[in-house]
N, C-alpha and C positions, 0 to 999 in steps of 0.2 A: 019390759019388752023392748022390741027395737025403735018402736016413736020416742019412748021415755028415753032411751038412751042418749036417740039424735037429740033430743030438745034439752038435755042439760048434759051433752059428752062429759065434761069438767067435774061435776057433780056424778056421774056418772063412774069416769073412773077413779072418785077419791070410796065412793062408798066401796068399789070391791076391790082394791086396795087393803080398805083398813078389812075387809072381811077374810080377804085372805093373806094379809099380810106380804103384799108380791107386788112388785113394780105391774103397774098395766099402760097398757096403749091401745088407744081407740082411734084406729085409723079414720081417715075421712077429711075432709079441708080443713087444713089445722087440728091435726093432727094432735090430739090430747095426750102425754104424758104425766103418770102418776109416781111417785117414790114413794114406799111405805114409810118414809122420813116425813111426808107431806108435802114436798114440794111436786109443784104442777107446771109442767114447760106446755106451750104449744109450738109444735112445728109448724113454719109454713113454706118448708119446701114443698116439692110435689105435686100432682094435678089427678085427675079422673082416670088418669088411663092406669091410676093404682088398682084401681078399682075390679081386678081380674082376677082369673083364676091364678091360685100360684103365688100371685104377689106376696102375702101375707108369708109365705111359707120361706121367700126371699127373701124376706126383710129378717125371720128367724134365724137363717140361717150366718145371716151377716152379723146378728146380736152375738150367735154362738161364736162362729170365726175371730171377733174381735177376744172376747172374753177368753178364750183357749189361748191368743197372745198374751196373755196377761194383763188386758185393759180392764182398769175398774169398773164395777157394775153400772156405780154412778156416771161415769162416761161410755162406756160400753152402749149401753141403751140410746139416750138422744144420740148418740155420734151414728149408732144404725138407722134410725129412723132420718136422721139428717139425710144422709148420703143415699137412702134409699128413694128420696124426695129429688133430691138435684137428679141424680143417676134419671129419673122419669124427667124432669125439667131438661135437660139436655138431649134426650131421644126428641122431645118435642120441638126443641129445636132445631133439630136433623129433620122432621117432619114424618120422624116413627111416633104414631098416635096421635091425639090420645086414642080414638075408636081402634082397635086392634089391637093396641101394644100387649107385646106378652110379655109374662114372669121371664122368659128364658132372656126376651130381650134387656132387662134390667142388668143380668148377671157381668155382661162382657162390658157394663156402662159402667156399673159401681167400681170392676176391678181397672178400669183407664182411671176413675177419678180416684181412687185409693191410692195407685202410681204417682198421679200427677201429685198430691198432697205429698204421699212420701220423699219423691224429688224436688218440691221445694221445700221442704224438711230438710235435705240433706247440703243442699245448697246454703242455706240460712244457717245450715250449723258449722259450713266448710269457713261461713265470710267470717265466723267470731273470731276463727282460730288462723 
C-alpha cells in the first residue's frame, strides 16, 4: 500500500522492478529510480509543486520524446526525471509554485532548459574544432 511504499520508496521500487522486469520511478522528494539491471539513482531535483495533476503524465511524455530521439533507455529515464525536477526548481524560482504550479506550466520550462543544454552543446562542440 502507499505507507509501505513511502516508508521504503528504494526497496519499493527494486521489488517491482524485479517483478516486472521494467525500469520504475517513484516520484516524491528524491525521487527513486530503478533499472531492471539493479541499479538505483535518486534524484534530487525537483520540489512539491510536482506533486499535481498532469505532472506524472509530463514527465512521461519527456521519457517518450527523449527515447523517439534515439537516446538510450539507460539515459533516457534519469535524464527525464532530472529535467523534469530542475524544469519545477526554476518555475520556483520565478515564484510560479510550488502551491498552484500546473503540469502545463512545466512543459514551456523543460523545452527553454532542453534549448539552453542543447546550446551549450553546441558551442562546447564549435570551441573543439
Amino acid at each position: 500500500d502507499v505507507a509501505d511504499i513511502q516508508n521504503n520508496r528504494q526497496q519499493a521500487a527494486i521489488e517491482i522492478t524485479r517483478q516486472y522486469h521494467c525500469w520504475t520511478i517513484v516520484k516524491g522528494q528524491g525521487t527513486v529510480i530503478a533499472s531492471p539491471q539493479g541499479d538505483i539513482t535518486v534524484n534530487t531535483t525537483g520540489n512539491s509543486g510536482l506533486s499535481t495533476a498532469g505532472s506524472g503524465d509530463v514527465l512521461t511524455g519527456v521519457m517518450a520524446s527523449f527515447l523517439a530521439q534515439g537516446m538510450p533507455i539507460a539515459e533516457a529515464v534519469p535524464s527525464a526525471v532530472w529535467i523534469h525536477g530542475i524544469a519545477a526548481d526554476q518555475l520556483i524560482k520565478q515564484g510560479i509554485g510550488p502551491i498552484g504550479l500546473t503540469a502545463s506550466e512545466l512543459i514551456d520550462t523543460i523545452r527553454a532548459v532542453r534549448n539552453q543544454m542543447w546550446a551549450t552543446h553546441q558551442q562546447h562542440s564549435a570551441d573543439l574544432f
